[in-house]
C-alpha positions in Angstrom: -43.7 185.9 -41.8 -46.2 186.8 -44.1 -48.2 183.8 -46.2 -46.6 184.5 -49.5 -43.0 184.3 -47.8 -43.4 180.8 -46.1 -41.3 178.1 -48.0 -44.5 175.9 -48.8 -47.1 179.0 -50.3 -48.7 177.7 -53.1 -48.2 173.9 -52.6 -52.1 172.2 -52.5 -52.2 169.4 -49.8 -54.9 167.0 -49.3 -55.1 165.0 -46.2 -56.8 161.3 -45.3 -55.7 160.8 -42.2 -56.0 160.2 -38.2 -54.4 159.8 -35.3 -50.8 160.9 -34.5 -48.6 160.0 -37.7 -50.6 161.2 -41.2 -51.7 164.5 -39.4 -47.9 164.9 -38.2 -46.9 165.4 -41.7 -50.1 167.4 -42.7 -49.3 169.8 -39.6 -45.1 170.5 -40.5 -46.4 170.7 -44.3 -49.0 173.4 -43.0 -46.9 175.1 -40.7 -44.4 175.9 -43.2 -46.7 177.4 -45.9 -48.9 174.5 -47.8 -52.4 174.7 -48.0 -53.5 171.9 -46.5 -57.3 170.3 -46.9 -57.8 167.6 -44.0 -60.4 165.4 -45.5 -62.4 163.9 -42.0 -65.5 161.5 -42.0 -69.2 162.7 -41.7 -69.3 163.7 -37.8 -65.8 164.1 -37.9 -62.6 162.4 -37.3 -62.6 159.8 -34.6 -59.9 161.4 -33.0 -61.5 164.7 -32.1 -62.8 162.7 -29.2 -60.4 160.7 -27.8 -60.1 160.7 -24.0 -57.1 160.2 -21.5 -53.8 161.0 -23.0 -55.2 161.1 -26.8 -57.0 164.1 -25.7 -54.1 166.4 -27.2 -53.8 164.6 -30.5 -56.4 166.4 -32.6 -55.4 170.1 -31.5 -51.7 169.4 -31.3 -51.8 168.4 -34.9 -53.9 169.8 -37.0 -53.7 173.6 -36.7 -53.5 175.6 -39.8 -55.2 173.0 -42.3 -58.9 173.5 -43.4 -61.3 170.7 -42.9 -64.6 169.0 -45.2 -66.3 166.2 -44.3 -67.0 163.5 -46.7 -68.4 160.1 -46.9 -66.3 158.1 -48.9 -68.7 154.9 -49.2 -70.9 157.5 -51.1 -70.4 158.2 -54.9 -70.2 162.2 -54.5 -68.1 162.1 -51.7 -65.5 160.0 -53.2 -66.3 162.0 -56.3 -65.6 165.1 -54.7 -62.3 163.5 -53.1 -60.9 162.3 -56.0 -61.4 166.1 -57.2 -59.0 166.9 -54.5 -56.6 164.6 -55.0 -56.3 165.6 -59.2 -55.9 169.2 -58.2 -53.3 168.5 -54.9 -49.5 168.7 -55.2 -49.8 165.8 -52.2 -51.7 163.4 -50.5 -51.1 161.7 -47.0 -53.1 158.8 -46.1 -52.5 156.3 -43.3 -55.4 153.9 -44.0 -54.5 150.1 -44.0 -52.5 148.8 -47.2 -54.8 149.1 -50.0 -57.7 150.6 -48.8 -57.6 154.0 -50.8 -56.8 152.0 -53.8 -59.9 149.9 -53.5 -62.1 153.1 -53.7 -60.0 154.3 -56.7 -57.7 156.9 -54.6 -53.8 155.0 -54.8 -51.7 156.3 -56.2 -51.6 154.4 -59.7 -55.4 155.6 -60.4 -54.8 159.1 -59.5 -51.0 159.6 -60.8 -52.6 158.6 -64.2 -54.2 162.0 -64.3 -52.0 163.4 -61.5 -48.4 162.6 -63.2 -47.0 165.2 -60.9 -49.0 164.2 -57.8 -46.3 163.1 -54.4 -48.2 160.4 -52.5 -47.1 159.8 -48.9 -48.7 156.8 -47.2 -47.9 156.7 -43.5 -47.8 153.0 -42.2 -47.2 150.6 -39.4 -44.4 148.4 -41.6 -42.5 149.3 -44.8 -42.6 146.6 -47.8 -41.5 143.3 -46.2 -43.5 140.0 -44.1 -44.6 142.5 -41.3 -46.6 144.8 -44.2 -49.6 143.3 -43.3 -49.9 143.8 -39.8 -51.4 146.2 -37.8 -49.3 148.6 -35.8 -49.1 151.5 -33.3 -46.5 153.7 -31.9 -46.5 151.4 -28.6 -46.3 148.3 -30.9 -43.3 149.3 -32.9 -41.6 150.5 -29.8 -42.1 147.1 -28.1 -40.8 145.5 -31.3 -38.0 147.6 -31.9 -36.6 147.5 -28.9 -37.1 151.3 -27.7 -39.4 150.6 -25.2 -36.9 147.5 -23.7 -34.1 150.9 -23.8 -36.2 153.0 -22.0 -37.1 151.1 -19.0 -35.5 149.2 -16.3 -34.9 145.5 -16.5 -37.9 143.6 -16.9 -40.5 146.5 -17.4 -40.1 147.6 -20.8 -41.4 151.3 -20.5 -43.2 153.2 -23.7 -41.4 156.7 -24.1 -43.6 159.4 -22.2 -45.0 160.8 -25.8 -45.8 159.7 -29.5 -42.4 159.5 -30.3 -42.4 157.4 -33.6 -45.9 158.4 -34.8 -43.9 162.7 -35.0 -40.6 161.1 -35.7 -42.1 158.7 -38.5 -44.1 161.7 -39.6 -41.2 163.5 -40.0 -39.4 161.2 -42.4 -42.8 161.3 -44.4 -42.0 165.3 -44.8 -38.4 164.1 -45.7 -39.4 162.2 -48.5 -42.1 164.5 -49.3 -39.5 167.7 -49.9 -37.2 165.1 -51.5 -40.0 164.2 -53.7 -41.3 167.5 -54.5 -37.6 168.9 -55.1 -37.1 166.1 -57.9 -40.2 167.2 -59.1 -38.9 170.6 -60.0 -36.1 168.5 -62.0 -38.4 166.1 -63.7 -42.1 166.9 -63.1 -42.9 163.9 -62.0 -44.0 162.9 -58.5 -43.9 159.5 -56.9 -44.7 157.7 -54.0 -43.4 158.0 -50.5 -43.9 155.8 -48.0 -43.2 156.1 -44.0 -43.6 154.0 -41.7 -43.4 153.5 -37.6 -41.0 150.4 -37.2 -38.9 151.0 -39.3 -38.5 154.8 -37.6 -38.3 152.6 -34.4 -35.1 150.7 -35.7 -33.7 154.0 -37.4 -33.9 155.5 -33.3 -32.5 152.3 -31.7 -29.4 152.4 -34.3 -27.3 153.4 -32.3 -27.8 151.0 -29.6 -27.5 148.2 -32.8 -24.2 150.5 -33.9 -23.1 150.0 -30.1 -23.3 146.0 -29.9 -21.3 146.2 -33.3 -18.4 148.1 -31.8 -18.1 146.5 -28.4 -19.5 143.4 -29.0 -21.6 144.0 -26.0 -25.9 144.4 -26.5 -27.0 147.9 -24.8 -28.2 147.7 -21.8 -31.8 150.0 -20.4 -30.7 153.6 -20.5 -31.6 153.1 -16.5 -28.9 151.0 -15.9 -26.8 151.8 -18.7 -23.0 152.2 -18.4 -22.7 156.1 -19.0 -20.4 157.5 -21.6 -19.9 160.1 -18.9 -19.4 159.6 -15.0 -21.3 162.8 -13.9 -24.8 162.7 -16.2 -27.4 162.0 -13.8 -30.8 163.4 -12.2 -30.0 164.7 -8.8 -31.5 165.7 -5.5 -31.6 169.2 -4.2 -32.7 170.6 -1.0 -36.0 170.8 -1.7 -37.5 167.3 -2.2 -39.7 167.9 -5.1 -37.2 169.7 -7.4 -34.7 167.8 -9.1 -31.9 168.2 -11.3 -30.1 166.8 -14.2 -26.6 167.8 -14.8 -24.3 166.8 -17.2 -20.4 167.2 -17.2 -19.1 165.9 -20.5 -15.2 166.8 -21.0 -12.4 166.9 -19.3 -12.1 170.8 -19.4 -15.8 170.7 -18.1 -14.9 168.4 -15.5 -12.3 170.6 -14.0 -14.9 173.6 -14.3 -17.1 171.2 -12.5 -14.9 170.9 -9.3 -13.5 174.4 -9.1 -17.0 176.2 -8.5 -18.2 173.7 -6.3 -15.2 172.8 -4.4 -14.3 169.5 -4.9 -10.8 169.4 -5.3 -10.0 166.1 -4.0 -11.9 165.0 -7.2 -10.4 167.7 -9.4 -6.9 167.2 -8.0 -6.9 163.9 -8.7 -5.0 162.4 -11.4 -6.5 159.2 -11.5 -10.1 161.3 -12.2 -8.3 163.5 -14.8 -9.6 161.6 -18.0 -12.9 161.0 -18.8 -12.9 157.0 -18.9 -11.2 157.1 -16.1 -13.9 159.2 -14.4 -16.6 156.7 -15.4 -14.8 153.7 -14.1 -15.0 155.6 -11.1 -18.6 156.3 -10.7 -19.3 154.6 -8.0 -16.5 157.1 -5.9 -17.7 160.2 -7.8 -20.6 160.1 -7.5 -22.0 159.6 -3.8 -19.9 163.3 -3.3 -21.5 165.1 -5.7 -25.4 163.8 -4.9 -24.4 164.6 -1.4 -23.6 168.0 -2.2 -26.3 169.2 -4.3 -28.5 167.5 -1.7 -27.3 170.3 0.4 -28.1 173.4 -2.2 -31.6 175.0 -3.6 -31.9 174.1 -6.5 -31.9 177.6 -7.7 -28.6 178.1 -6.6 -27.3 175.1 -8.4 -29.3 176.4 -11.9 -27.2 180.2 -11.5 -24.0 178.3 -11.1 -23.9 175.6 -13.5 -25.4 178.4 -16.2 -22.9 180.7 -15.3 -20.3 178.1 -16.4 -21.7 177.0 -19.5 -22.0 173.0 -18.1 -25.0 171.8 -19.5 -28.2 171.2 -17.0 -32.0 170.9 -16.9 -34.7 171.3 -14.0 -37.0 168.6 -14.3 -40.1 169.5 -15.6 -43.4 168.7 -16.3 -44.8 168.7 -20.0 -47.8 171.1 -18.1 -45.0 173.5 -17.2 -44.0 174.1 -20.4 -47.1 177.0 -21.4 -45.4 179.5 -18.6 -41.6 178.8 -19.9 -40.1 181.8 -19.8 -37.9 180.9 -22.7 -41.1 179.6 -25.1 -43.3 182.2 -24.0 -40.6 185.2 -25.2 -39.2 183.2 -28.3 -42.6 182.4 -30.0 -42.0 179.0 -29.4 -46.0 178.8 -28.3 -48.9 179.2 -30.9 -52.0 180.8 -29.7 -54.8 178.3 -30.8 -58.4 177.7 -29.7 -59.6 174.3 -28.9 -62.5 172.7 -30.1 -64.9 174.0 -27.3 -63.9 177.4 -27.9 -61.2 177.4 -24.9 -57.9 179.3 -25.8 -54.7 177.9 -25.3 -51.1 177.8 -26.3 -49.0 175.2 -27.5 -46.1 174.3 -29.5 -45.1 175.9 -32.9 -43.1 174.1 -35.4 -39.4 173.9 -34.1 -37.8 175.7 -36.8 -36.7 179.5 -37.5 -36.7 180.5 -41.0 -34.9 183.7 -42.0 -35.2 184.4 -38.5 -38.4 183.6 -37.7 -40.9 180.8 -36.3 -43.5 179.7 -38.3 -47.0 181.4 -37.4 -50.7 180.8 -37.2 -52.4 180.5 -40.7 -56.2 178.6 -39.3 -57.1 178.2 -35.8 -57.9 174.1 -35.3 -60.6 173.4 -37.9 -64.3 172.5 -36.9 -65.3 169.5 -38.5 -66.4 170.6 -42.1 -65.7 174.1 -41.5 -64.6 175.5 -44.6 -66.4 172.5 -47.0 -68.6 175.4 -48.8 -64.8 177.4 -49.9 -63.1 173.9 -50.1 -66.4 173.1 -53.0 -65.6 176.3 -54.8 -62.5 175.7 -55.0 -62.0 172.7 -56.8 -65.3 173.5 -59.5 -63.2 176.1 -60.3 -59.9 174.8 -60.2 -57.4 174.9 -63.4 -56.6 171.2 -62.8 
């Protein structure tokens, strides 16, 4: 898709932000046409050198923006951001509360020039008694009960990636279209405002939704009572290669125990409805982990894709770059990393007219394109 066909060409972005959650919603914005500026601190932002499992966050999210360097505590540098932010269609920012507007860059100061200007501030807590406090994704998913869903009794388990700082992100893109679409109306902007807890209740709302309708609280998805009495991880032959498998009607269910056999369970009226089935778990269940401890796993995958039942090998995030199904879709992006190392990774999730969103920039060097970014807005028409 060419640059002058994606949905965003022509929208000016400028980004203050690190981390996960700001750059989330400067990445989609990117990815889908805008040209985004990602404002960083002389050196560059903290986050390019992160170690351990933040070592992905900085090329995982912030392909296809351009990036200056500025010192804000300096009058030209904030001179030169503000320049930015009069001739942007958006700003992101995920300082704490009240920090851009101390330097004269909230949204009051600049919409008074800006009218049309959409100002998305990406934060721990919406308006309310928590706004003041410092959060993280792992905070808000202790808080909000995620974390207490995801592991076992006792241990309450973070969810194996930055879950509420993409999916709070996310909303912030939400808003931000929203914003901008009323904008076409009304030619105003406005202010939007994400932020990770609340995201954290909004995915746990359904658990909340449960204890209205049954009285009963949720209980951790590892010992939850399943909607369904086959949707498990299993054991195959081989010890390292597991399976999940999922059988999730009744017409599924009798699938299920034709191919593989089982037609004491199939046959059996008291198994023939699905709540039946899970009050029965305990029964069902011991047969069918005993059989597919029996079959390669491989087998198991060309029979339960024949039939349409839904199934997944268990994988490793790491195994994802050779998946044949990524690798033929363009579901990987062809990116360098910072050291000049090639790599592939994710693409924005979305087809559009039939096709994924492509590579505009490479990940940015720190103040790569300040000299083009500096022309730019001394010669801007706003």
């Amino acid at each position: 898709m060419t640059t002058e066909n994606l949905p965003l060409a022509g929208i000016r972005v400028v980004e203050f932000s690190h981390m996960v959650m700001g750059p989330s919603v400067g990445v989609i914005l990117a990815d889908l046409g805008a040209d985004v500026v990602k404002v960083e601190p002389e050196g560059g932002d903290k986050t390019r050198s992160l170690l351990g499992s933040g070592a992905g966050y900085f090329p995982m999210f912030n392909r296809n923006k351009r990036s200056i360097c500025l010192d804000l505590k300096s009058e030209s540098g904030l001179e030169t951001a503000r320049k930015l932010a009069l001739r942007s269609d958006i700003l992101i920012e995920n300082f704490r509360p009240g920090t851009l507007a101390k330097l004269g860059l909230g949204y009051d100061s600049l919409s008074a020039e800006n009218p049309g200007l959409i100002y998305c501030s990406a934060k721990g807590f919406l308006n309310g008694p928590y706004e003041h406090r410092t959060a993280l994704d792992e905070v808000t998913q202790m808080m909000g009960g995620l974390a207490y869903m995801t592991g076992p009794p006792g241990r309450p388990l973070r969810a194996g990636s930055s879950v509420v700082d993409i999916t709070g992100g996310m909303f912030g893109v939400i808003g931000v279209l929203a914003a901008l679409e009323r904008r076409h109306r009304t030619g105003k902007g406005g202010e939007v405002k994400c932020a990770l807890y609340e995201t954290t209740a909004f995915l746990v709302g359904q658990h909340m939704a449960q204890k209205a309708v049954t009285g009963q609280a949720a209980q951790p998805m590892p010992v939850r009572i399943s909607a369904w009495a086959i949707y498990d991880v299993f054991e195959t032959l081989r010890d390292d290669e597991q399976l999940f498998v999922g059988v999730v009607s009744d017409s599924q269910w009798r699938q299920f125990c034709d191919a593989f056999a089982l037609q004491d369970l199939g046959e059996n009226p008291d198994y023939a409805l699905n709540n039946q089935r899970v009050l029965a778990r305990d029964i069902i269940l011991p047969q069918v982990r005993a059989l597919f401890r029996a079959i390669p796993r491989e087998t198991l995958i060309a029979k339960l894709d024949g039939l349409g039942l839904p199934f997944a090998p268990i994988a490793r995030p790491d195994e994802l770059f050779d998946d044949p199904h990524l690798t033929a879709s363009g579901g990987l992006m062809d990116v360098t990393l910072p050291g000049g190392e090639a790599t592939r990774l994710p693409g924005l999730p979305i087809e559009l007219d039939g096709q994924r969103m492509g590579l505009r920039h490479d990940i940015p060097l720190a103040g790569q394109h300040a000299d083009a970014i500096l022309y730019e807005i001394d010669h801007s028409d706003r």
